[in-house]
DRENPA-593534 format. One line per field, with one value per residue: residue number from 1; x, y, z of N, C-alpha, C in turn. Coordinates in nm, 3 decimals, padded with zeros to 5 digits. Example, Ala and Ser with C-alpha at 12.3 -4.5 7.8 and 13.67 -1.06 7.14 Angstrom:
BEGIN
num = 1	2
npx = 01.319	01.285
npy = -00.569	-00.225
npz = 00.780	00.708
capx = 01.230	01.367
capy = -00.450	-00.106
capz = 00.780	00.714
cpx = 01.320	01.290
cpy = -00.330	00.003
cpz = 00.780	00.787
END
This chain:
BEGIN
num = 1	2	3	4	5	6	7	8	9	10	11	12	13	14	15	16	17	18	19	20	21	22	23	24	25	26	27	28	29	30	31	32	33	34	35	36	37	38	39	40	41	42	43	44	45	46	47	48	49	50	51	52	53	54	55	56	57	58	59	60	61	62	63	64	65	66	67	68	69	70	71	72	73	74	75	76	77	78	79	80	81	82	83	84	85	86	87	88	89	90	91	92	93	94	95	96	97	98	99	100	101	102	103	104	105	106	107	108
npx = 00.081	00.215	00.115	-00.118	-00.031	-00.046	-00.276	-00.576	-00.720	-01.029	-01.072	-00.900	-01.056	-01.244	-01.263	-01.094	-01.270	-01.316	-01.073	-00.975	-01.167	-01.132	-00.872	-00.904	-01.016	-00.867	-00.688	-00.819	-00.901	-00.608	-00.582	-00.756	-00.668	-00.447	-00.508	-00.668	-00.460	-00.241	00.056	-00.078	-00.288	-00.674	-00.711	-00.446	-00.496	-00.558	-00.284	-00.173	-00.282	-00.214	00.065	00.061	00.009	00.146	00.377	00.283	00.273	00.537	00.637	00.558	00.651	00.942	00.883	00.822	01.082	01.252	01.191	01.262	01.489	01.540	01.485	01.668	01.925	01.827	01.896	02.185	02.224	02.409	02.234	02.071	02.173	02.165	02.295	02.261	02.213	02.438	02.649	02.615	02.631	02.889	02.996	02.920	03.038	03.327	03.330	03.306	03.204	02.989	03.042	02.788	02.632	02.483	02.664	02.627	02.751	02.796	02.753	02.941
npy = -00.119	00.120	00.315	00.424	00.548	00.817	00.949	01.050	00.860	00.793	00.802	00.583	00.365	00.362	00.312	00.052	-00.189	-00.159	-00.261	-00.555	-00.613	-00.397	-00.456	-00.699	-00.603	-00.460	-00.657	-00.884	-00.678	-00.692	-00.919	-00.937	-00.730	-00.770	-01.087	-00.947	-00.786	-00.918	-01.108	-01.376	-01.264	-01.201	-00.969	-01.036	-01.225	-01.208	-01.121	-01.369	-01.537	-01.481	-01.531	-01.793	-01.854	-01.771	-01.939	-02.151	-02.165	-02.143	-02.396	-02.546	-02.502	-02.581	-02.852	-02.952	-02.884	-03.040	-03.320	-03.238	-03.274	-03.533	-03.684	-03.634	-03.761	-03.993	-04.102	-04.067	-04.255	-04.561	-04.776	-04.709	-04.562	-04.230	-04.196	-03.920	-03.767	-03.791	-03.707	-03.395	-03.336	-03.384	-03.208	-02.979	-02.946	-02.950	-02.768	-02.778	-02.763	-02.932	-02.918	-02.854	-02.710	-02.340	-02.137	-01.908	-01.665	-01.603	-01.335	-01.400
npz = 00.000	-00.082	-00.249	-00.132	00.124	00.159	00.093	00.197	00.539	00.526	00.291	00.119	00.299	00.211	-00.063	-00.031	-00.043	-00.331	-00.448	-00.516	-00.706	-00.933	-00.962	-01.084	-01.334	-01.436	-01.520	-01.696	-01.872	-01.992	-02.086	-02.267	-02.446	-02.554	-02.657	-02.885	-03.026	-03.038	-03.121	-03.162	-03.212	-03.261	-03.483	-03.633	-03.809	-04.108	-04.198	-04.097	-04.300	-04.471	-04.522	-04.497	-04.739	-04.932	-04.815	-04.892	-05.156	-05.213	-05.059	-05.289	-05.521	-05.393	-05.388	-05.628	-05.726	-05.610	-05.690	-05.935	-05.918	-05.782	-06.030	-06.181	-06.026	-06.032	-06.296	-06.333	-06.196	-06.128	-06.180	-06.421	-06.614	-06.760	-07.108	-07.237	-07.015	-06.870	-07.046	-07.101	-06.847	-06.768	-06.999	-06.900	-06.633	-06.731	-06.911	-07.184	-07.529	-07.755	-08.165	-08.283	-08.086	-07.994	-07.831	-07.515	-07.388	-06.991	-06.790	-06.498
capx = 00.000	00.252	00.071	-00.211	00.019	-00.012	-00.454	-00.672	-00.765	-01.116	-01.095	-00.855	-01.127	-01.402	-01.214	-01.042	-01.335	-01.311	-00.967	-00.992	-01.231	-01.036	-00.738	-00.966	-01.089	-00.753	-00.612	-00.949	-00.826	-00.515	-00.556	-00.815	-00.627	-00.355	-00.582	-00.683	-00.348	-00.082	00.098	-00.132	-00.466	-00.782	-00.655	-00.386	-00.566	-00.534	-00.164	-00.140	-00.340	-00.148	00.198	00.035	-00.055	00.307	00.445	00.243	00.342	00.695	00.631	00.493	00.834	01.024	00.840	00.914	01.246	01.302	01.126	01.319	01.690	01.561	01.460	01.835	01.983	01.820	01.953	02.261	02.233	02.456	02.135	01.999	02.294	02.127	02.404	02.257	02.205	02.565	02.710	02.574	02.685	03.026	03.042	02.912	03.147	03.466	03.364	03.322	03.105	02.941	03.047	02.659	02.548	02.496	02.718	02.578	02.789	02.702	02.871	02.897
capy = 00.000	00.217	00.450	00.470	00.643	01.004	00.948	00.974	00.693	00.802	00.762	00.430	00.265	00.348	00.235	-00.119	-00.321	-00.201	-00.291	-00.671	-00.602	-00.324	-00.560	-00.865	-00.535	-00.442	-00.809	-00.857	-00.613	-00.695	-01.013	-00.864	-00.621	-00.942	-01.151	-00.879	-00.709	-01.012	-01.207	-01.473	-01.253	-01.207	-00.857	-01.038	-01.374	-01.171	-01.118	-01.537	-01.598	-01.413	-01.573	-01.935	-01.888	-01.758	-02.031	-02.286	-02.177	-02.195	-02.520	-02.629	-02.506	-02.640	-03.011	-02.956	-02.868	-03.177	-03.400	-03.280	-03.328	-03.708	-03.778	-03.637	-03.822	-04.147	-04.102	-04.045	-04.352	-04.679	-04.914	-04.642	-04.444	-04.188	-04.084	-03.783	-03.662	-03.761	-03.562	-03.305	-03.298	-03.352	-03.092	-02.883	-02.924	-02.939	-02.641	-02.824	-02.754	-02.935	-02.822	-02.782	-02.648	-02.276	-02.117	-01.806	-01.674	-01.471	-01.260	-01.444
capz = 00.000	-00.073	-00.337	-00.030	00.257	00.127	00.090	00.317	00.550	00.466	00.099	00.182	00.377	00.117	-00.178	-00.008	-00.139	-00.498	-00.498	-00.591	-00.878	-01.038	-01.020	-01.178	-01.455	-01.544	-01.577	-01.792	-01.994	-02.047	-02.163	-02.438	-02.560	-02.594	-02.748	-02.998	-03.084	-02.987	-03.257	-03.240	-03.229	-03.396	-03.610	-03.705	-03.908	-04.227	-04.173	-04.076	-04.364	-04.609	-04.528	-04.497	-04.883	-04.992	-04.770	-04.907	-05.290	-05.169	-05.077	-05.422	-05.581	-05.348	-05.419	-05.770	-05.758	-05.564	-05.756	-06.093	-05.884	-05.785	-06.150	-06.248	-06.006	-06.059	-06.443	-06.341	-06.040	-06.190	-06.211	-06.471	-06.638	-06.931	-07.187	-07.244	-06.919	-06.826	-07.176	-07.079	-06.728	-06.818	-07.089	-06.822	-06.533	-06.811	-06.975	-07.332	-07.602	-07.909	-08.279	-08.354	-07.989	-07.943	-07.674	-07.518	-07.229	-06.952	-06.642	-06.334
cpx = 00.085	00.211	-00.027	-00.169	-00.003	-00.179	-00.467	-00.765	-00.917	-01.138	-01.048	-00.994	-01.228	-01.388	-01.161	-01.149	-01.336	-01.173	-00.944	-01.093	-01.166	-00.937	-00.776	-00.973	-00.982	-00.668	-00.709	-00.942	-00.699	-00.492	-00.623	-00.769	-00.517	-00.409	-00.626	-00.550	-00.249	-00.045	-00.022	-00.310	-00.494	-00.743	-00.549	-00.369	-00.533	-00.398	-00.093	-00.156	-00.241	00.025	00.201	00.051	00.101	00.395	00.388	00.270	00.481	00.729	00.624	00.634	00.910	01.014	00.906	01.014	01.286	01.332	01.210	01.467	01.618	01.553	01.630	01.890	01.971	01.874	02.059	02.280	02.340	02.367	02.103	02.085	02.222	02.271	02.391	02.296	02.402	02.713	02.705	02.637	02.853	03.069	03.013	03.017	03.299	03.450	03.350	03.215	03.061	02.948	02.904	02.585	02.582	02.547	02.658	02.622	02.764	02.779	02.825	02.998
cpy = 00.126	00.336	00.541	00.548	00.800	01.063	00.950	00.910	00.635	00.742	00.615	00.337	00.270	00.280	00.091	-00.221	-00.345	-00.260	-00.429	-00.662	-00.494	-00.396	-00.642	-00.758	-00.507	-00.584	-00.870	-00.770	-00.603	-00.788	-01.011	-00.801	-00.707	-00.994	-01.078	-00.892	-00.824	-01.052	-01.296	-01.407	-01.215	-01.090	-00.903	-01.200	-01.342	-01.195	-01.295	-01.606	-01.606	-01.475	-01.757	-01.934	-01.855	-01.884	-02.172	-02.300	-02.191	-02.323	-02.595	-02.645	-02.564	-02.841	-02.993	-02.968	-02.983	-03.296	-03.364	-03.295	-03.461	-03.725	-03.770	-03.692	-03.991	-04.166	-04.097	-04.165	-04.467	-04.768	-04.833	-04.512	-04.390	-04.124	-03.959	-03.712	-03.659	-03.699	-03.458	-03.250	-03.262	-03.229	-02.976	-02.802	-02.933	-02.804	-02.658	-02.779	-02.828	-02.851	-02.732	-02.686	-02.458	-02.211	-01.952	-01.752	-01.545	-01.451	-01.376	-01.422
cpz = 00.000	-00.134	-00.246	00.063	00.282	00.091	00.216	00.342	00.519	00.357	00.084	00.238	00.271	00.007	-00.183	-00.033	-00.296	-00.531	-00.599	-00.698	-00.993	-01.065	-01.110	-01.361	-01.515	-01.561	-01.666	-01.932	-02.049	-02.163	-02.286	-02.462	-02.607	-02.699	-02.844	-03.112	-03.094	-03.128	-03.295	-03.233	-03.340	-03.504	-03.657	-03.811	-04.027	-04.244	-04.166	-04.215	-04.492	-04.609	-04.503	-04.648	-04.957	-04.962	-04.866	-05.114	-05.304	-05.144	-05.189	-05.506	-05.502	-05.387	-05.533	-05.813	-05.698	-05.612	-05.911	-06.030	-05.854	-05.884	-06.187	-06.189	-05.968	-06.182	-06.399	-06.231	-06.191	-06.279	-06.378	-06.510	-06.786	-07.003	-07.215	-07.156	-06.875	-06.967	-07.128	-06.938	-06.695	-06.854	-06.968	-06.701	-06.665	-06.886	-07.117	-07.402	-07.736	-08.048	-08.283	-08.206	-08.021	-07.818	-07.681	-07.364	-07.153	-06.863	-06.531	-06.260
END
């Protein structure tokens, strides 16, 4: 009761029953204005919604891209060796090129 010492005991004695319900009203309101505003509240569903749907097209590419490195590296596995794909891979890491291919080089 230190904010009480400098009141008087009058006003003190009249007010010591509201005390426990103002405490319950502002912890009542804290936790709603929480639950509104917080990370995981209700104003911010739009905001959840909207980075579920990016995430979840990020996902899709990411499958994809997965799914075309296993096919290349089942072609390229022993059981299942393609000549093309491993021409190609070669010429790639050596730096080589085909008379008839187009070369088209770029900054990196």
């Amino acid at each position: 009761m230190f904010l009480l010492r400098h009141v008087e005991p009058a006003i003190v004695a009249r007010l010591r029953p509201y005390m426990p319900t103002a405490f319950v009203a502002l912890l009542i309101f804290y936790f709603a204005y929480h639950a509104l505003t917080g990370d995981r509240g209700l104003l911010h569903g739009a905001i959840r919604e909207e980075t579920l749907a990016s995430r979840v097209v990020e996902l899709k590419n990411l499958r994809a891209e997965r799914e075309e490195l296993e096919t290349r590296v089942h072609l390229l596995s022993n059981d299942n060796l393609s000549r093309d794909l491993l021409e190609e891979r070669a010429r790639t890491v050596l730096g080589f090129a085909d008379p008839r291919d187009y070369v088209i080089r770029t900054m990196r």
